[in-house]
DSSP file (Angstrom, degrees, kcal/mol; ACC not computed):
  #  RESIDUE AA STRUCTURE BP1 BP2  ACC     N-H-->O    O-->H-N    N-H-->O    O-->H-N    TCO  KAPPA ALPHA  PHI   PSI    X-CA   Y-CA   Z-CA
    1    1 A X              0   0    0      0, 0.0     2,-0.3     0, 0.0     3,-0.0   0.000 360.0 360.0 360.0 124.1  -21.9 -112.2  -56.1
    2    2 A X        -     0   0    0      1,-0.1     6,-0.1     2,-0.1     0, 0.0  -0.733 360.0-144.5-103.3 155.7  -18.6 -111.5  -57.4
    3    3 A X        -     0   0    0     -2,-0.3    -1,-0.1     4,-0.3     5,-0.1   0.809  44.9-120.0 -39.1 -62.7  -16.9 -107.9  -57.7
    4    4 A X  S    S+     0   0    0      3,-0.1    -2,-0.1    -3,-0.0    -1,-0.0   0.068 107.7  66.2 110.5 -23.2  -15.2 -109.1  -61.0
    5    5 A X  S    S-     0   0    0      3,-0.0     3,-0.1     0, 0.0    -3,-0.0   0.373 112.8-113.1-105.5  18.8  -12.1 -108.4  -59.5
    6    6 A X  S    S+     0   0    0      1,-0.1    -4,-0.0     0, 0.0     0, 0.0   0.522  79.6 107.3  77.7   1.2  -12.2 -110.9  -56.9
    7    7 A X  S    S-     0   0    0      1,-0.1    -4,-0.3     3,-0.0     2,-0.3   0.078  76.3-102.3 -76.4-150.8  -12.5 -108.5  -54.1
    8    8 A X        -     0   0    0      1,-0.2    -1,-0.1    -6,-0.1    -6,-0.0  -0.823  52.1-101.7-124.7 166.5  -15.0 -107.5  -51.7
    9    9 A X        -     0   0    0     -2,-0.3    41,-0.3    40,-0.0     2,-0.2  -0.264  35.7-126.3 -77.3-172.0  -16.6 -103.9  -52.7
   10   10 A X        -     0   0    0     39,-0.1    39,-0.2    40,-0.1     2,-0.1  -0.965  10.4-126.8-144.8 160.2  -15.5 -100.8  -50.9
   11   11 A X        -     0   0    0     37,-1.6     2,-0.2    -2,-0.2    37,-0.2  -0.008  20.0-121.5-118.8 164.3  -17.5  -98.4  -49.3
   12   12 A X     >  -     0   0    0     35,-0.2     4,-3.4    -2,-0.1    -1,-0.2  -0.663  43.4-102.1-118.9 179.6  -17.2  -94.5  -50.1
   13   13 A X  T  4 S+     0   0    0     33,-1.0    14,-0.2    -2,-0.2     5,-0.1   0.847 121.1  54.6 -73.7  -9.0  -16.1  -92.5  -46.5
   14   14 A X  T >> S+     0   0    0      2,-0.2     4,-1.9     1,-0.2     3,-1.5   0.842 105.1  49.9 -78.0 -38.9  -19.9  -91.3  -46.0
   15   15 A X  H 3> S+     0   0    0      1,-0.3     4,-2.6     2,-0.2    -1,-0.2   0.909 113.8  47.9 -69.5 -25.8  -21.3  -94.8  -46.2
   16   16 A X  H 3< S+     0   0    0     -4,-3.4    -1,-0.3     1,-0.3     4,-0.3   0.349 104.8  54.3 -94.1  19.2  -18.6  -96.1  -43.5
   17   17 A X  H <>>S+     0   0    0     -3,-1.5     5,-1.1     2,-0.1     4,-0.9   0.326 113.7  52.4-113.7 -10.2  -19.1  -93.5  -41.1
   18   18 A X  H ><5S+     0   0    0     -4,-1.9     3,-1.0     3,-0.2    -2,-0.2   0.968 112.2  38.1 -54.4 -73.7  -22.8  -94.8  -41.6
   19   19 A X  T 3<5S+     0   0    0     -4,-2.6    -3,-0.2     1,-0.3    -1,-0.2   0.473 115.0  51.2 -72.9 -14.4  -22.4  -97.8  -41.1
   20   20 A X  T 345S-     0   0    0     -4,-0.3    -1,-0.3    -5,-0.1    -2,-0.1   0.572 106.2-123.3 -64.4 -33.0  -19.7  -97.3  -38.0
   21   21 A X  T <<5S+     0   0    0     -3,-1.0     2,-0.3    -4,-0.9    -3,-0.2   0.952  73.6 127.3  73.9  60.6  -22.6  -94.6  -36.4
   22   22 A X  S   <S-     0   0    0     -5,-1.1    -1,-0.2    -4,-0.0    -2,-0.1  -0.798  70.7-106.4-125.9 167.3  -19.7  -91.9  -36.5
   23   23 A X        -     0   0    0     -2,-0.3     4,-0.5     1,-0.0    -5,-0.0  -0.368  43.5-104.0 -74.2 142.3  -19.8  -88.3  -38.2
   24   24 A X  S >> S+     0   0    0      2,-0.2     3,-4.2     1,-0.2     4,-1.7   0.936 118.3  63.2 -25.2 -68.1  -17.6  -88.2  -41.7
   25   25 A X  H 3> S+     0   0    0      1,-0.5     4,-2.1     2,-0.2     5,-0.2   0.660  87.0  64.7 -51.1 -45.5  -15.1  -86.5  -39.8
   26   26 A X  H >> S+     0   0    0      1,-0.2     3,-0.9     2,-0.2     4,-0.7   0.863 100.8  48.0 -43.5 -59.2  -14.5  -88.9  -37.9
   27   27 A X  H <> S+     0   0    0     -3,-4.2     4,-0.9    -4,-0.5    -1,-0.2   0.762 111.6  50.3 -72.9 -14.7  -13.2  -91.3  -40.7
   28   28 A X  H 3X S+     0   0    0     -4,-1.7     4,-0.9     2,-0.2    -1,-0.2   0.813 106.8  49.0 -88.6  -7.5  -11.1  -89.1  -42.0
   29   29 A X  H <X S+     0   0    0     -4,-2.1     4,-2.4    -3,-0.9    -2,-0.2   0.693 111.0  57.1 -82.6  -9.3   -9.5  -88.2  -38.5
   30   30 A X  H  < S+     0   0    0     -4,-0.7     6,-2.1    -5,-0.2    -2,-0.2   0.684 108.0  46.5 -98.5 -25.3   -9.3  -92.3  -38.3
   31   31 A X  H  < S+     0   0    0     -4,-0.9    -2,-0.2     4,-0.3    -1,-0.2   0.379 113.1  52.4 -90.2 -16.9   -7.2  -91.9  -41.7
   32   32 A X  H  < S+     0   0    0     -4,-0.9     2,-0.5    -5,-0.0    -2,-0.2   0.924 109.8  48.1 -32.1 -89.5   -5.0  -88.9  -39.9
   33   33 A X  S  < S-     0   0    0     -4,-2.4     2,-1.4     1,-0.2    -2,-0.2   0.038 116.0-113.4 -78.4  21.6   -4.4  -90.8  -37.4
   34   34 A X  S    S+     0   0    0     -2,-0.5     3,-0.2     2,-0.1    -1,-0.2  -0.369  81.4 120.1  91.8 -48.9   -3.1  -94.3  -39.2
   35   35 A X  S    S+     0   0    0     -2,-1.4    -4,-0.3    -6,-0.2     2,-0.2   0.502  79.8  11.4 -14.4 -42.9   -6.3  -96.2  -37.8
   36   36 A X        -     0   0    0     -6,-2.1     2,-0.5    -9,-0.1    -1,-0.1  -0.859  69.3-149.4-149.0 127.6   -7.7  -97.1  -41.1
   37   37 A X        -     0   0    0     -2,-0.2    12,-0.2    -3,-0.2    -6,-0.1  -0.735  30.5-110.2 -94.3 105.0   -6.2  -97.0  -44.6
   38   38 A X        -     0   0    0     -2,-0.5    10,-0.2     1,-0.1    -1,-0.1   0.124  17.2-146.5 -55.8 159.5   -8.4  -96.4  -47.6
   39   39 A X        -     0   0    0      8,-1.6     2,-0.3     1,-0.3     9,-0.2   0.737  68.5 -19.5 -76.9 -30.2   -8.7  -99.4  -49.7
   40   40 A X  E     -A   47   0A   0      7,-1.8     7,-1.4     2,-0.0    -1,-0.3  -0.989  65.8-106.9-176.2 165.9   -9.0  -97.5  -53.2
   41   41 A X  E     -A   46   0A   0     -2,-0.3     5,-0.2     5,-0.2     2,-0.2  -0.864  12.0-162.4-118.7 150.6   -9.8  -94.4  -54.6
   42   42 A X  E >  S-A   45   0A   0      3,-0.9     3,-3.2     1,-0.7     4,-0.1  -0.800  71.8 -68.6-112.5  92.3  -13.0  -92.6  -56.8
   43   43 A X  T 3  S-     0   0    0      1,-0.2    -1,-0.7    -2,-0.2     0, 0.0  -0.440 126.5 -10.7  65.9-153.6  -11.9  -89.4  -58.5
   44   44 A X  T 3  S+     0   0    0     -3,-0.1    -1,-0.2     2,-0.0     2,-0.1   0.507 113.3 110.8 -25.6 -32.4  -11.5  -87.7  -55.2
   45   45 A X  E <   -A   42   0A   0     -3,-3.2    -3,-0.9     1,-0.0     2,-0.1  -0.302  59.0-142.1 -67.6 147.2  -13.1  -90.1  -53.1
   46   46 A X  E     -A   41   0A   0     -5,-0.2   -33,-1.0    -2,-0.1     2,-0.2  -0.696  24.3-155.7 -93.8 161.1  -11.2  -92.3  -50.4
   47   47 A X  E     -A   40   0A   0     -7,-1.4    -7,-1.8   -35,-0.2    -8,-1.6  -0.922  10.8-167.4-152.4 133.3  -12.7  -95.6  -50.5
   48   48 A X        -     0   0    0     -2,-0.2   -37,-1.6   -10,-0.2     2,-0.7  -0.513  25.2-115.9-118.4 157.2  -12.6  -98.3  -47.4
   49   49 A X     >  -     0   0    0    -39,-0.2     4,-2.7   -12,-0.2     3,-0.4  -0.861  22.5-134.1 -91.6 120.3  -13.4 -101.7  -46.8
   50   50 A X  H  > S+     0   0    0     -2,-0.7     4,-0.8   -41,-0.3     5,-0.1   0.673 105.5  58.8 -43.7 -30.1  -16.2 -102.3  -44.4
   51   51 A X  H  4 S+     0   0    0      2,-0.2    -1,-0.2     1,-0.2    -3,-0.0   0.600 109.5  43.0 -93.2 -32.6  -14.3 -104.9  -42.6
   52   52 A X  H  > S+     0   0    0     -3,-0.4     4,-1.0     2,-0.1    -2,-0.2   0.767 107.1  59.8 -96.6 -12.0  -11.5 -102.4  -41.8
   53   53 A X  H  X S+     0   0    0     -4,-2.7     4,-1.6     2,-0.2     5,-0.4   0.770 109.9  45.9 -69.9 -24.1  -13.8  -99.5  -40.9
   54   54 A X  H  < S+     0   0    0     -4,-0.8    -1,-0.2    -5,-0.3     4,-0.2   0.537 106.0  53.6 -93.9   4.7  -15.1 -101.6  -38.3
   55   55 A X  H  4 S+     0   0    0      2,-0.1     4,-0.4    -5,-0.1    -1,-0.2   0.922 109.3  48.3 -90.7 -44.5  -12.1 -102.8  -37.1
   56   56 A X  H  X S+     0   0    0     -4,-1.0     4,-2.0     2,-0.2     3,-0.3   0.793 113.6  55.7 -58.6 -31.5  -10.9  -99.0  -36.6
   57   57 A X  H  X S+     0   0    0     -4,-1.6     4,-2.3     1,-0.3     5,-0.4   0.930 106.0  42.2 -68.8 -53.2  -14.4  -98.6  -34.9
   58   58 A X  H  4 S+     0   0    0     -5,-0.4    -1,-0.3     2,-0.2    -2,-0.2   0.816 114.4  59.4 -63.3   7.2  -14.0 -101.4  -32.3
   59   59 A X  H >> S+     0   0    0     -4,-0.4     4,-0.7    -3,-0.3     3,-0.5   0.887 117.6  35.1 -78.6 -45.9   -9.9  -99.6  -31.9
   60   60 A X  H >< S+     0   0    0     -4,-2.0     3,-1.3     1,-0.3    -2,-0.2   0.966 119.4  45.0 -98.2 -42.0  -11.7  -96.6  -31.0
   61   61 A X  T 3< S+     0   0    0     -4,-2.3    -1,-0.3     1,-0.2    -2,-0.2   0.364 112.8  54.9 -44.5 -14.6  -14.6  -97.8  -29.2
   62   62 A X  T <4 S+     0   0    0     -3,-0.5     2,-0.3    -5,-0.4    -1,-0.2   0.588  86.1  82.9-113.2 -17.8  -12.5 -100.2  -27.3
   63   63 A X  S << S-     0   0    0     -3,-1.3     2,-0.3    -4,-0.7     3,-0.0  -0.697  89.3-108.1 -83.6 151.8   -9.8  -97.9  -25.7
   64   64 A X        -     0   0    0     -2,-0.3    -2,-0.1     1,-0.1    -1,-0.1  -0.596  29.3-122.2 -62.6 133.9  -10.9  -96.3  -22.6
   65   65 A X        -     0   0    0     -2,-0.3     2,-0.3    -4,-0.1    -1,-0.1  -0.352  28.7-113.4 -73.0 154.3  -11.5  -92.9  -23.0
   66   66 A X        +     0   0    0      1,-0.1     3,-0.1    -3,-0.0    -1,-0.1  -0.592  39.4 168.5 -96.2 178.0   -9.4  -90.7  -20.5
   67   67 A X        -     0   0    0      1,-0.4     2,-0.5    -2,-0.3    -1,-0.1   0.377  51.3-102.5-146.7 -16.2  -11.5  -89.0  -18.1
   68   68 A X  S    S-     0   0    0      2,-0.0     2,-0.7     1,-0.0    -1,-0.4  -0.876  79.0 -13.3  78.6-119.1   -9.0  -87.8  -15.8
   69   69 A X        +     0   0    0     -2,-0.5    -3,-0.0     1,-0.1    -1,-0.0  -0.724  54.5 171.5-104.9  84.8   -8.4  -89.6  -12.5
   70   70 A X        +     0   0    0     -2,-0.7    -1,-0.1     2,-0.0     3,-0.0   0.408  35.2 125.1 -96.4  -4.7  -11.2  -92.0  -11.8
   71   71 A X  S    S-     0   0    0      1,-0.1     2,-0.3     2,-0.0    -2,-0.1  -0.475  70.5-115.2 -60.1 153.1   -9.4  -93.8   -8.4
   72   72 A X        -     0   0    0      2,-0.0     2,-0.6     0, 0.0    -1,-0.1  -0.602  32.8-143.3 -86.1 130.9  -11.3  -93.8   -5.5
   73   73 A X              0   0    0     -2,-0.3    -2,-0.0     1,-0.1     0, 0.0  -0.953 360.0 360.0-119.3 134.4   -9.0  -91.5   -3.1
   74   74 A X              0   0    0     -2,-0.6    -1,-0.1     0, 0.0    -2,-0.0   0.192 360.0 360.0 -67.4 360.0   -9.0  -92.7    0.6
């Protein structure tokens, strides 16, 4: 099914932090921090491509969190 413009659709930021399994906040702190770059705009809305909210997901899902100093000390 085409778009009409030849794209793929885009997602508003509540449906991708559905479909990532994050809080809003989250995608807009992922758009703070450069991690993912809306696609388009509605009125107000930012509006993403599914395919790059889950790419920002697996960014952040994929670094190791810090934790502090998890070596084994002798």
């Amino acid at each position: 099914m085409s778009t009409g413009t030849g794209t793929r659709p885009l997602i508003t930021g509540a449906l991708a932090a559905q479909e990532a399994a994050v809080a809003p906040a989250t995608i807009r702190k992922w758009v703070q921090l450069g991690r993912l770059t809306p696609a388009g705009r509605q009125g107000r809305a930012q509006l993403f491509r599914l395919e790059d909210v889950f790419a920002a997901e697996r960014g952040a899902r994929g670094r190791p969190e810090h934790t502090g100093d998890v070596r084994e000390r002798p």
